[in-house]
C-alpha positions as a Markdown table, in Angstrom:
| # | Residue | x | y | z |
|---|---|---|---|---|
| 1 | Unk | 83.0 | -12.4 | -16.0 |
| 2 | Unk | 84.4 | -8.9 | -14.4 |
| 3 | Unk | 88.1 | -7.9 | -15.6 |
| 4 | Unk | 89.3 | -5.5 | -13.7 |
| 5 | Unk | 90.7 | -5.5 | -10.3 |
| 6 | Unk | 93.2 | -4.1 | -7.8 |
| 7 | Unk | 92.9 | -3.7 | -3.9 |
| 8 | Unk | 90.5 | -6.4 | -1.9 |
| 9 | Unk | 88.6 | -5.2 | 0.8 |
| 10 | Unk | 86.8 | -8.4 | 2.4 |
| 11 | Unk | 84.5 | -7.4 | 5.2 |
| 12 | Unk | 82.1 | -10.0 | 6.9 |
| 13 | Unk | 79.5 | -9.4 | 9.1 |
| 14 | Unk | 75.3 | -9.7 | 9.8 |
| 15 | Unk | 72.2 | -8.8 | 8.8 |
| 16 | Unk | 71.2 | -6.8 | 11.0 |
| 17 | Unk | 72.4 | -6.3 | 14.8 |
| 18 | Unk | 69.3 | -5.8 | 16.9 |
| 19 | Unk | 67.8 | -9.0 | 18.1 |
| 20 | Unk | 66.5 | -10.1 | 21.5 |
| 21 | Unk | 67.6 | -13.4 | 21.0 |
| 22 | Unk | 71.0 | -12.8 | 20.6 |
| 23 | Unk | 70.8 | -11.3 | 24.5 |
| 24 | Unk | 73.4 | -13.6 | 26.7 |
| 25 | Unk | 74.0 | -15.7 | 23.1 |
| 26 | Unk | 76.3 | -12.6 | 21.8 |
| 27 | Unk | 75.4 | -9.8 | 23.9 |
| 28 | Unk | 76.6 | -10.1 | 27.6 |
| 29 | Unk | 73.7 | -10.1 | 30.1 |
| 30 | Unk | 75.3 | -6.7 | 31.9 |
| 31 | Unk | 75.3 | -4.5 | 28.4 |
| 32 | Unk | 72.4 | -2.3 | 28.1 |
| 33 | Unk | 70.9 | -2.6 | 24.7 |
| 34 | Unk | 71.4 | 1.2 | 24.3 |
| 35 | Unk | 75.2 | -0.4 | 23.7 |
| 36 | Unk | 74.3 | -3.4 | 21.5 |
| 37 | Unk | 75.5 | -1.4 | 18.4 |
| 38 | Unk | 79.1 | -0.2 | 19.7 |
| 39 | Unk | 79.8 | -3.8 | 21.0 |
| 40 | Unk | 78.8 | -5.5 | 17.3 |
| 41 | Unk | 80.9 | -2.6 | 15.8 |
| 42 | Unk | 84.1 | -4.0 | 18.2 |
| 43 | Unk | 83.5 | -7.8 | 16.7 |
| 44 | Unk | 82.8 | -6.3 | 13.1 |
| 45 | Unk | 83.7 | -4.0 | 10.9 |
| 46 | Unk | 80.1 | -3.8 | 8.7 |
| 47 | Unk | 76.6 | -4.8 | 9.0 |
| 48 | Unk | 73.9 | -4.9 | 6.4 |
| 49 | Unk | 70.7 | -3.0 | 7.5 |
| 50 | Unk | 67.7 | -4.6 | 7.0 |
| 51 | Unk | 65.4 | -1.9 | 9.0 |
| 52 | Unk | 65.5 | 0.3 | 5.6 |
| 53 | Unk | 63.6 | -2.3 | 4.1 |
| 54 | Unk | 61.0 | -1.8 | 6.3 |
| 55 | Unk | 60.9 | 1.2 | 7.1 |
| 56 | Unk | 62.4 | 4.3 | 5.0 |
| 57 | Unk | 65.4 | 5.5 | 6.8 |
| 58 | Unk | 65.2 | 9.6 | 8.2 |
| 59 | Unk | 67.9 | 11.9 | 8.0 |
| 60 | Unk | 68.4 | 11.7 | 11.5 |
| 61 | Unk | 68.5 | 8.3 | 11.9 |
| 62 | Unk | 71.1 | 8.0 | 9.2 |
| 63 | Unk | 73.3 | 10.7 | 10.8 |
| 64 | Unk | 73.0 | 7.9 | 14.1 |
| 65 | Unk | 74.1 | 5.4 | 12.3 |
| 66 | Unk | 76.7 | 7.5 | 10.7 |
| 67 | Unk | 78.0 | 9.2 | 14.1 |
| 68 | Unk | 77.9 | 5.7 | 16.5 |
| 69 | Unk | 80.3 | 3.7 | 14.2 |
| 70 | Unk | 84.3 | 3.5 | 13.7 |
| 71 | Unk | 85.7 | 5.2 | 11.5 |
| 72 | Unk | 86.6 | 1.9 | 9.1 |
| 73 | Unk | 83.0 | 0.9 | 9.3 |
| 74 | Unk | 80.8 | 0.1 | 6.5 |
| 75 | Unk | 77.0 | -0.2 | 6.2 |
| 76 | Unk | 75.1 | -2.0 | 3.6 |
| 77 | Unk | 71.7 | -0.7 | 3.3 |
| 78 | Unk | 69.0 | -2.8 | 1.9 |
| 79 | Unk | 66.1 | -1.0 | -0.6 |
| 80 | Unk | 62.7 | -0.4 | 0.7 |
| 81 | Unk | 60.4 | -2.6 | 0.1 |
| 82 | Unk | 57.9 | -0.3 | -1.3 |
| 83 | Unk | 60.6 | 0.6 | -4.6 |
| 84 | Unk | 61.2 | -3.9 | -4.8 |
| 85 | Unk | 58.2 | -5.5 | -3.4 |
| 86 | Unk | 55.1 | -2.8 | -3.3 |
| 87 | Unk | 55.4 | -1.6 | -6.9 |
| 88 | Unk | 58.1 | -3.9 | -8.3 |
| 89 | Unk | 60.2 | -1.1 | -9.7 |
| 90 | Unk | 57.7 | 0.6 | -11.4 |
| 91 | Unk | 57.0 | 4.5 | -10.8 |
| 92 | Unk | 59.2 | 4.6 | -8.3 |
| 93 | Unk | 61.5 | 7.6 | -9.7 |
| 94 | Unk | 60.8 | 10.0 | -6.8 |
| 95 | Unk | 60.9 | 7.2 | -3.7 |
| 96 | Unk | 64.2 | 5.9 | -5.1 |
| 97 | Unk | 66.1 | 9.2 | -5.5 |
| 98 | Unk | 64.7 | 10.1 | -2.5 |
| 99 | Unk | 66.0 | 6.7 | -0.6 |
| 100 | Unk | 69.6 | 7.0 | -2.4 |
| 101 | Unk | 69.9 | 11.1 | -1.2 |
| 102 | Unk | 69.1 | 9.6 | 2.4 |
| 103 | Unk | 71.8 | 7.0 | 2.9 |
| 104 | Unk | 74.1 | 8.7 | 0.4 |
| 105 | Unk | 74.3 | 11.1 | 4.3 |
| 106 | Unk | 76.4 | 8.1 | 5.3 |
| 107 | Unk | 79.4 | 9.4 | 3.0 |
| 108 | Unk | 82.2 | 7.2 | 3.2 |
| 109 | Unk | 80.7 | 4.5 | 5.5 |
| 110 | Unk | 78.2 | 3.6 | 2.6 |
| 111 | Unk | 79.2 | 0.5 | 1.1 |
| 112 | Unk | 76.4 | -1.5 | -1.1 |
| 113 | Unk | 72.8 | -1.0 | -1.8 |
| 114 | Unk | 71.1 | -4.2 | -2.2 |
| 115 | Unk | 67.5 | -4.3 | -4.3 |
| 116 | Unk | 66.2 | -7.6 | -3.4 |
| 117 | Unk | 63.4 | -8.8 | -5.8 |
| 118 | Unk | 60.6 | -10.7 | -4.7 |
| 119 | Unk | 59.7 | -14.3 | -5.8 |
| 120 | Unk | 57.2 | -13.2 | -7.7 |
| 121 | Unk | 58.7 | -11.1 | -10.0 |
| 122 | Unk | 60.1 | -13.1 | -13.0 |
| 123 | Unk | 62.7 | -11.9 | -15.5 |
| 124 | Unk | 62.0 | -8.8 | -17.2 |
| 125 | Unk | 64.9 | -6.9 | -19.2 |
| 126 | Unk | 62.5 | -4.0 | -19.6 |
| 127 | Unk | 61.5 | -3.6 | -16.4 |
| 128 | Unk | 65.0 | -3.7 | -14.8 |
| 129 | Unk | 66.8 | -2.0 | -18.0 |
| 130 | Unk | 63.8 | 1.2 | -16.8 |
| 131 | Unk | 64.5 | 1.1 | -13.8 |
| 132 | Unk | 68.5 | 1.2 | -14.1 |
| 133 | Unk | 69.3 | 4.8 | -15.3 |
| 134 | Unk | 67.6 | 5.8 | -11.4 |
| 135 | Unk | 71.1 | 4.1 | -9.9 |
| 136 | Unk | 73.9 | 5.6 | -12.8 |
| 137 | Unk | 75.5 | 8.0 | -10.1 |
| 138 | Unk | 76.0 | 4.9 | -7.3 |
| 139 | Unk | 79.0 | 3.0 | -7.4 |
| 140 | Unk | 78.5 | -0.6 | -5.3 |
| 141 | Unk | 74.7 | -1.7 | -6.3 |
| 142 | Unk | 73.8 | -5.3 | -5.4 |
| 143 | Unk | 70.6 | -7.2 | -6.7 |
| 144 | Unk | 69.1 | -10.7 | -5.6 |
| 145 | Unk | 66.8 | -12.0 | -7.8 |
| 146 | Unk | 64.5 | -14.4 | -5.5 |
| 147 | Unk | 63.2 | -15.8 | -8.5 |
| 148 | Unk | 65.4 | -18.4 | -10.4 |
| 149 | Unk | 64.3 | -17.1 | -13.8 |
| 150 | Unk | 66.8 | -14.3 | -13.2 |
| 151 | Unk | 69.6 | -17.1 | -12.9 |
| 152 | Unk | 70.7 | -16.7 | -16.6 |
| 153 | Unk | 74.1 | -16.0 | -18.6 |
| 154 | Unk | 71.8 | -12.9 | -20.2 |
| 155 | Unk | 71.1 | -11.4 | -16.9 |
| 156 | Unk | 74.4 | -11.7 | -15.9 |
| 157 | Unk | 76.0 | -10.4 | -18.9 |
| 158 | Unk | 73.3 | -7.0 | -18.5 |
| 159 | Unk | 74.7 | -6.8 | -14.4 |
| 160 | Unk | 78.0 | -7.2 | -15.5 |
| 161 | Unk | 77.8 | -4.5 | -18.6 |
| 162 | Unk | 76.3 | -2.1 | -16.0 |
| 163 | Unk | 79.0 | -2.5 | -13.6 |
| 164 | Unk | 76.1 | -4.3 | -11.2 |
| 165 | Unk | 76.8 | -6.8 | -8.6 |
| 166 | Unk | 74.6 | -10.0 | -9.2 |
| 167 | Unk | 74.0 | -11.3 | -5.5 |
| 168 | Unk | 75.1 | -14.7 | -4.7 |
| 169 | Unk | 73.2 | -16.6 | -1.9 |
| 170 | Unk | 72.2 | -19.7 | 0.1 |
| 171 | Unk | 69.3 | -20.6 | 1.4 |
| 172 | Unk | 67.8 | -23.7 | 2.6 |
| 173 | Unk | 68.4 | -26.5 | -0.3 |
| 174 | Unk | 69.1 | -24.0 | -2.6 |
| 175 | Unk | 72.2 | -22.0 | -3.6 |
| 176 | Unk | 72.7 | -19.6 | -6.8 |
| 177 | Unk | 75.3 | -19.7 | -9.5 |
| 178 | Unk | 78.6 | -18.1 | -7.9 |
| 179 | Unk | 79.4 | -15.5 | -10.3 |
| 180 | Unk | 81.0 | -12.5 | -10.2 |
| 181 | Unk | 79.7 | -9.7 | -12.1 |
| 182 | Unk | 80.5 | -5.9 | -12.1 |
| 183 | Unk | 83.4 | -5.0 | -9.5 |
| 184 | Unk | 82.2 | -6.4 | -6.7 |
| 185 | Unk | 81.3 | -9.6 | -4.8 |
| 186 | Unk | 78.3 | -9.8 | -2.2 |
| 187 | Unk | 77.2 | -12.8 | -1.0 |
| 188 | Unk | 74.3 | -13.6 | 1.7 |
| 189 | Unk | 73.9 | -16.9 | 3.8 |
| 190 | Unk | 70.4 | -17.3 | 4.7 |
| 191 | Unk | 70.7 | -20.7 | 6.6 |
| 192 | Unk | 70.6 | -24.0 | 5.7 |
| 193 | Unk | 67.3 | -25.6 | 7.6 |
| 194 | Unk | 65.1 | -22.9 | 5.7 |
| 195 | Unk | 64.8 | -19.0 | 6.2 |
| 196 | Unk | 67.1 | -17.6 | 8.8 |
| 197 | Unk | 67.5 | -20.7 | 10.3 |
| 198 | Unk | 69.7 | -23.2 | 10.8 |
| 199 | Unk | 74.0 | -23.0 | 11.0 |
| 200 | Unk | 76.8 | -23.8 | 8.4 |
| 201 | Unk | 79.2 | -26.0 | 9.6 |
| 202 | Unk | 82.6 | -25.2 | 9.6 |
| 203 | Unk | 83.8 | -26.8 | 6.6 |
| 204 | Unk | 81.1 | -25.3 | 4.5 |
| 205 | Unk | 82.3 | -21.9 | 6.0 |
| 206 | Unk | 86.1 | -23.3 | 5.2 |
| 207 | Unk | 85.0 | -23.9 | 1.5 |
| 208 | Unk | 83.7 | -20.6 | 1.0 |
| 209 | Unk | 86.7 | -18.7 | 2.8 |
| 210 | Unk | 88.5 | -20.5 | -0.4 |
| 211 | Unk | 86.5 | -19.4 | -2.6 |
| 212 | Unk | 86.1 | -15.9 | -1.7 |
| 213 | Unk | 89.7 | -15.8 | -1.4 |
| 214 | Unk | 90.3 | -16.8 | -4.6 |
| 215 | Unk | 87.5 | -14.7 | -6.4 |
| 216 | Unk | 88.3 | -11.7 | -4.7 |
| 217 | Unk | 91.2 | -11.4 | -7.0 |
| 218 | Unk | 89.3 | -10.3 | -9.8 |
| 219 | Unk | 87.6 | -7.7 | -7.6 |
| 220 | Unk | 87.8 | -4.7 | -5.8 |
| 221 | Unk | 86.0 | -5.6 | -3.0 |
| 222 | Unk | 83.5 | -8.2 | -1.2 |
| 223 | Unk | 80.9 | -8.5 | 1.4 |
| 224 | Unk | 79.5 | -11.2 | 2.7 |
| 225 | Unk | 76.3 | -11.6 | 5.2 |
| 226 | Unk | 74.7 | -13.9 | 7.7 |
| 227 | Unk | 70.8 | -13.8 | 7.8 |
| 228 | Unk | 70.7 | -16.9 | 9.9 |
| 229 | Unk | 69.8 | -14.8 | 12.9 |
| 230 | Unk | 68.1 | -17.4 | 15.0 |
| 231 | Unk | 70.1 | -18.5 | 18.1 |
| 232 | Unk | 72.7 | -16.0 | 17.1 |
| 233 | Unk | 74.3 | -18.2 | 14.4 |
| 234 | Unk | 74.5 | -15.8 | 12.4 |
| 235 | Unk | 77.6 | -14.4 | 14.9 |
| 236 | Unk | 79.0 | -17.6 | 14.9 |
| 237 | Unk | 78.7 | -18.4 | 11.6 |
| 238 | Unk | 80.2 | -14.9 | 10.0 |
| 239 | Unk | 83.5 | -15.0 | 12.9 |
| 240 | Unk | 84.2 | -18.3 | 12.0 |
| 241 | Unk | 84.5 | -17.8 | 8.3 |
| 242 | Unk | 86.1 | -14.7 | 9.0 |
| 243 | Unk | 88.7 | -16.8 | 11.2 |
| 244 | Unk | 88.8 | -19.2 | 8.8 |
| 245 | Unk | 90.2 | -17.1 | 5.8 |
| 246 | Unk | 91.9 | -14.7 | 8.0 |
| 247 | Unk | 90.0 | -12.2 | 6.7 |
């Protein structure tokens, strides 16, 4: 569906970093957790943040993040769930702009913003085409649209006009149409026994690393995720595809 395309830049990583679990799994035993961050940041060159959905980010957390990282690194930064889940989009002008001038303090090392809608919310043009003109001065904006009714040729013709990335993902039994709209791919894998659970084998991983190869042509860049964070196959997961497409 998207035209336009030069340069790839592939980057594959987690959701998220900070997880007990993944002590002794991917964290040595000896590293203090103060340096969890720096040593994910050594095996990866982005992360998707998932705490922002919790929580709205401050400015001096954001200048953390901003200060602890490589230069090269980039940070996804999921949408609170107060603008997506709480009130759905609506009425939301001032929390939004005042969530975009927060992580915008990540200059150069902000990559993607990803709404993600809640099952409950079925396909509404009018609700979504409101809510739009809030995200006109942000270049790499990601939705995923939990509910299916979303997963139609007329929503992804109104991304694609908008220069909005429609959010592929897997979860469970379930995976959504690939497509590729606006000038960007992002994709998340949230495991394959159910939510965050469960790990792709590797010639799932080695038919994706195809495709994303392939589709990244017609892009400018692509981001993929692992939410599968329990017993760290998540790590696993997102090195091996990364090994796997030489990414």
């Amino acid at each position: 569906m998207s035209k336009v395309k030069t340069s790839r830049d592939i980057r594959i990583g987690t959701s998220g970093w900070y997880y007990n679990h993944w002590y002794s799994r991917f964290y040595p035993e000896d590293l203090a957790k103060t340096k969890w961050f720096k040593f994910y940041a050594e095996n990866f060159n982005t992360v998707e943040i998932n705490s922002s959905y919790y929580h709205f980010p401050t400015d001096a957390g954001v200048k953390k993040w901003y200060k602890s990282s490589p230069d090269n690194f980039i940070y996804a930064v999921k949408a609170n769930r107060y603008i997506t889940h709480m009130k759905k989009l609506k009425d939301v002008e001032k929390q939004t702009n005042d969530f975009l001038a927060t992580v915008s303090q990540l200059k150069e090392k902000l990559g993607p913003i990803l709404f993600q809608l809640p099952p409950s919310l079925k396909k509404d043009f009018g609700l979504l085409k409101e809510f739009l003109p809030l995200l006109k001065k942000q270049k790499k904006i990601v939705f995923e649209f939990r509910n299916k009714s979303w997963h139609s040729e007329d929503c992804f013709t109104l991304l694609d006009d908008n220069n909005i990335t429609f959010c592929i993902y897997d979860m469970g039994d379930y995976q959504t149409p690939r497509v590729v709209t606006g000038d960007m791919i992002y994709i998340r894998f949230h495991g394959t026994s159910g939510k965050y659970a469960g790990t792709y084998p590797d010639e799932m991983l080695k038919e994706w690393a195809g495709w994303i190869k392939n589709n990244s042509k017609k892009v400018k860049s692509c981001y993929a995720y692992f939410n599968n964070d329990s017993n760290a196959y998540a790590v696993y997961n997102a090195k091996t595809l990364i090994n796997l497409g030489q990414f």
